[in-house]
C-alpha positions in Angstrom: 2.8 10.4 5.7 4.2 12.9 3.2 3.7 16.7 2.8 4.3 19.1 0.4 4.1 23.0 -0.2 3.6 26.0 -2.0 2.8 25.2 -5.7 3.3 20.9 -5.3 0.8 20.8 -2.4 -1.8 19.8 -4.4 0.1 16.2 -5.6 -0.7 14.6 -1.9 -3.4 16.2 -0.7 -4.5 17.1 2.8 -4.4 14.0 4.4 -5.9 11.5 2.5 -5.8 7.4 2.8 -4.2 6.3 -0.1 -5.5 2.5 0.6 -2.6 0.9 -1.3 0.1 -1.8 0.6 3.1 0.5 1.9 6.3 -0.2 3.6 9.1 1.7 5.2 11.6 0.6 2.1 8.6 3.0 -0.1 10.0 6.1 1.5 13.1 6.4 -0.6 11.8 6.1 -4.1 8.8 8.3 -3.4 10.7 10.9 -2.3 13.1 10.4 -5.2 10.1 10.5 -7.3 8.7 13.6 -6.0 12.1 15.5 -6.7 11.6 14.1 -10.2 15.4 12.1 -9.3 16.1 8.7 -10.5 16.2 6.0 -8.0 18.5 3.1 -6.6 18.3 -0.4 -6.8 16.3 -0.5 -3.7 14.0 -2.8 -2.4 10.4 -0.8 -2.1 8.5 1.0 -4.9 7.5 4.2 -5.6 3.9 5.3 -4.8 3.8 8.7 -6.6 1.3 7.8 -9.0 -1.3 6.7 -6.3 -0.4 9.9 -4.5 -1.2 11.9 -7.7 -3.7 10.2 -8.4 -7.2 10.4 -7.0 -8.1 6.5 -7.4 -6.8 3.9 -4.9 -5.6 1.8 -7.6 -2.1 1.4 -8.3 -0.9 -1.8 -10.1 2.6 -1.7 -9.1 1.3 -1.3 -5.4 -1.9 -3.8 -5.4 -3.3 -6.3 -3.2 -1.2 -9.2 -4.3 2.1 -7.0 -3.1 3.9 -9.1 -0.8 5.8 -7.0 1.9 8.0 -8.0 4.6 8.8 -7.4 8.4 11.4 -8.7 11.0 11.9 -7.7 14.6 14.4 -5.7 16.2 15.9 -5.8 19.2 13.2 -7.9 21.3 12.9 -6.6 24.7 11.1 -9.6 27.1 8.3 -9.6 29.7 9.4 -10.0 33.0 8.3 -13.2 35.0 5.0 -11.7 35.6 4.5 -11.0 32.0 4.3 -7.6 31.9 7.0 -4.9 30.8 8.7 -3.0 33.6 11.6 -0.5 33.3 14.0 -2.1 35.3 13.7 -5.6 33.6 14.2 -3.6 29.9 17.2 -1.5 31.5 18.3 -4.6 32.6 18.3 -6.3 29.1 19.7 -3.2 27.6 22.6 -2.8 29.9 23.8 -6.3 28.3 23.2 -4.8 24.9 24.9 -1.3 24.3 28.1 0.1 25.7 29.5 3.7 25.4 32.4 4.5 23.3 34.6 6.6 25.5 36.2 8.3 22.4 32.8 9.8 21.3 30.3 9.1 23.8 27.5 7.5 21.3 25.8 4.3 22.4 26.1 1.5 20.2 25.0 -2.2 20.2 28.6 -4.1 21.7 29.7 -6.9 18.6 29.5 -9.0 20.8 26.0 -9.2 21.3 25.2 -9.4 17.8 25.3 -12.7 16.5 22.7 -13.4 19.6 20.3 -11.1 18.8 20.2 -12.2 15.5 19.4 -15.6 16.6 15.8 -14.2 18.4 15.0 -12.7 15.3 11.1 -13.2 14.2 10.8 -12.9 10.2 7.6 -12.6 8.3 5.8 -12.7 4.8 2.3 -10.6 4.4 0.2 -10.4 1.3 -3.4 -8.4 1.9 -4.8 -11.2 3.4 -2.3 -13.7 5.5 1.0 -13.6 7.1 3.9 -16.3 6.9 5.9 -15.9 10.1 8.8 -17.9 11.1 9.6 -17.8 14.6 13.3 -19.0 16.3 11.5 -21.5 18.8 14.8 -23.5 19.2 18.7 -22.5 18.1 18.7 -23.6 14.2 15.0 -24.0 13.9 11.5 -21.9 13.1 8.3 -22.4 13.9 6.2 -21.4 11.0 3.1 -19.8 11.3 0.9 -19.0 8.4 -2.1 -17.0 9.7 -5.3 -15.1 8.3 -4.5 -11.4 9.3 -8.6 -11.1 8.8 -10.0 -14.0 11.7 -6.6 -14.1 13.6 -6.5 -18.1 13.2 -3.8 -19.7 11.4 -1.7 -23.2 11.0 1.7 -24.1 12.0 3.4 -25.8 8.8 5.6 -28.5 9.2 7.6 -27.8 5.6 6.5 -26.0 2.4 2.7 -25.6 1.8 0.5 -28.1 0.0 0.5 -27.7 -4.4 -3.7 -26.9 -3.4 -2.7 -23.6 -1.6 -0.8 -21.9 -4.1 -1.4 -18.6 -2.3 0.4 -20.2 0.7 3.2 -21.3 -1.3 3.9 -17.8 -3.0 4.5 -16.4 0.4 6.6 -19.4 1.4 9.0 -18.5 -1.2 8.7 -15.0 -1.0 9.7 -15.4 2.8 13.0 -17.9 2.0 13.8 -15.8 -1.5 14.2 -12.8 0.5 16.2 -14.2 3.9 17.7 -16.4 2.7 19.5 -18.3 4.9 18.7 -16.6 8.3 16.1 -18.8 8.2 16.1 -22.8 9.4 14.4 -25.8 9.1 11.0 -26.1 10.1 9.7 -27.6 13.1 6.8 -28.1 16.0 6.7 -27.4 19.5 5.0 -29.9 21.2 4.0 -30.5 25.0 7.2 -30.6 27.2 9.4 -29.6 24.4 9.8 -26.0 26.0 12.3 -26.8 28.6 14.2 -28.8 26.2 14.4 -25.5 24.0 14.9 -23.3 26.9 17.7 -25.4 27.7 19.1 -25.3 24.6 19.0 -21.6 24.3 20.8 -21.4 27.9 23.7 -22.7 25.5 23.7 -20.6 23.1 22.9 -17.6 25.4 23.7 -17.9 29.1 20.7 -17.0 31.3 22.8 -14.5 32.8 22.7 -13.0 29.5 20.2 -11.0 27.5 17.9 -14.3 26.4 14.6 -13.2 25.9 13.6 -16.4 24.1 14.2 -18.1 27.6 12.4 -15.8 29.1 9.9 -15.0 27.6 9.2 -19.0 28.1 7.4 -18.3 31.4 4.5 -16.2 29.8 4.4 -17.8 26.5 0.4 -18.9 25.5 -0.6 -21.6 23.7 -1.6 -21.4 19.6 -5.1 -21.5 19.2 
């Protein structure tokens, strides 16, 4: 949402839908725009014209933008598959630590590299989404859905030449993260508590794991 006063109040409006793609990374180029300053080499785009503007359409923000989204910090259902606040303090405990020169909380180092590892990455265009999920250590599951029915496919590799729609956000997706992401690959029946094993490895189940987890609740794709 943006707001502005006295004689600029009129650029934005009261409210109004602008209808276009957005993201997070827009904020800093609109802004810059709307103080007339020149931007950085960032990764969004600025979407003053469509908030002067009293059409929806913006070319440089259209339907065939392709935005992108990854997880944070993941915080996993307990066994029951529900969140409860002493599970996530739980988690969080093995996360952050105090600094006793300052007393800020920050993520501990060595915690890091792990949660980086349960990082889910996706691809969206107006119409699909290209996620790629850490179902094992080194490997994504990749899930190319349509955002409008909710159904989708799991890939085994790059999309088929037919689907070039598919493949643009396939390359999109790897362009952009580059090598945080893996080699594909498909969870079959049973192969859960071979990957839950695995990830005991690579993160002790006495340690924040919520890939292992999460394991007990996890649903099958329809």
């Amino acid at each position: 949402g943006f707001a502005r006063f006295g004689e600029a109040a009129s650029v934005v409006g009261n409210g109004r839908d602008l209808g276009v793609p957005a993201s997070l990374e827009d904020i800093v180029p609109t802004v810059l725009g709307l103080l007339k300053l020149p931007a950085p080499e960032v990764d969004g785009i600025s979407l003053v014209s469509a908030l002067a503007s009293s059409s929806t359409d913006d070319p440089r923000a259209g339907e065939d933008r392709i935005r992108f989204t990854e997880t944070d910090i993941r915080v996993a259902p307990s066994a029951t598959g529900t969140l409860e606040e002493d599970h996530a303090a739980e988690q969080a405990l093995q996360l952050f630590a105090v600094d006793d020169s300052s007393g800020w909380l920050h993520l501990r180092q060595t915690m890091i590299p792990t949660l980086m590892l349960f990082k889910e990455r996706a691809a969206l265009d107006a119409t699909r989404v290209l996620a790629a999920l850490p179902v094992a250590p080194g490997r994504h599951e990749y899930l190319l859905i349509d955002r409008r029915s909710g159904k989708g496919e799991v890939l085994v590799g790059r999309p088929s030449e037919t689907d070039p729609q598919a493949i643009r956000l396939w390359e999109a997706l790897h362009d952009h993260f580059g090598d945080e992401l893996h080699e594909p690959i498909v969870v079959g029946p049973g192969d859960q508590a071979i990957f839950d094993a695995m990830w005991s490895e690579t993160a002790p189940a006495d340690k924040y794991n919520p890939q292992a987890r999460a394991a007990t609740t996890r649903s099958p794709i329809s």
